[in-house]
N, C-alpha and C positions, 0 to 999 in steps of 0.2 A: 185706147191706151196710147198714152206717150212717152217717152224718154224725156222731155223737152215741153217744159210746161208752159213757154211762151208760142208755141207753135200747136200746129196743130194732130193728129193721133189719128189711130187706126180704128175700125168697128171691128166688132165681136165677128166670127166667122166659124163658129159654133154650129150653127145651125147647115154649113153645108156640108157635114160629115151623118155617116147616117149611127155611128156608132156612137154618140155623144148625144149627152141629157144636157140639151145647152135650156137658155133662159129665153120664153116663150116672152111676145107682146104684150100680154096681159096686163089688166090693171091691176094695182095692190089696194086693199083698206087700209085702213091705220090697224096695227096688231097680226097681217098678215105675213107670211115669212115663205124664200122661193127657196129652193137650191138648186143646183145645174151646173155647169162648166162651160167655160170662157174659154176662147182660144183666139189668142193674138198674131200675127205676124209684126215685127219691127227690127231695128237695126240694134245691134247687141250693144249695151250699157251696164252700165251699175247698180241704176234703180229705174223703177218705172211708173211712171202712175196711171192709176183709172178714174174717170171724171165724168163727172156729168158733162153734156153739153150745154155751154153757157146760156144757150139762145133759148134752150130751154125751162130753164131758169129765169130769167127774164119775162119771158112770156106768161110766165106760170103755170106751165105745163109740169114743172117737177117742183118741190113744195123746198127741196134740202140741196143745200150746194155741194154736192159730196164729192171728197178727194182720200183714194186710196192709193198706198206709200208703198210697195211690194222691190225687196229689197232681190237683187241676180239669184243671190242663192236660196233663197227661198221659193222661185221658181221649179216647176217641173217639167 
């Protein structure tokens, strides 16, 4: 997650809580679907985004360029 879509963002930190269904490694198929909970740390903004990493995309390790748009107050 970043505030700052020329720079670079935080990883998910999910998984070091023990009370949180964050999102496993796992592979997906095509038609498969996860749910779980994300938890960022970053410096307070307006909007923020979540993004794939580029280099994996390139590589082709991930197939979709994805950019999610999550507006201050929509956060929890």
């Amino acid at each position: 997650m970043t505030d700052y879509l020329d720079g670079s963002g935080q990883s998910d930190i999910a998984g070091a809580f023990e009370n949180i269904d964050y999102f496993s490694d796992d592979q997906l198929k095509p038609g498969d679907e996860v749910h779980g909970q994300a938890v960022y740390e970053s410096y307070d903004a307006d909007t923020f985004y979540v993004r794939a990493v580029h280099g994996l995309v390139a590589s082709g390790g991930l197939k979709n360029d994805v950019l999610f748009t999550i507006a201050k107050e929509e956060m929890e």
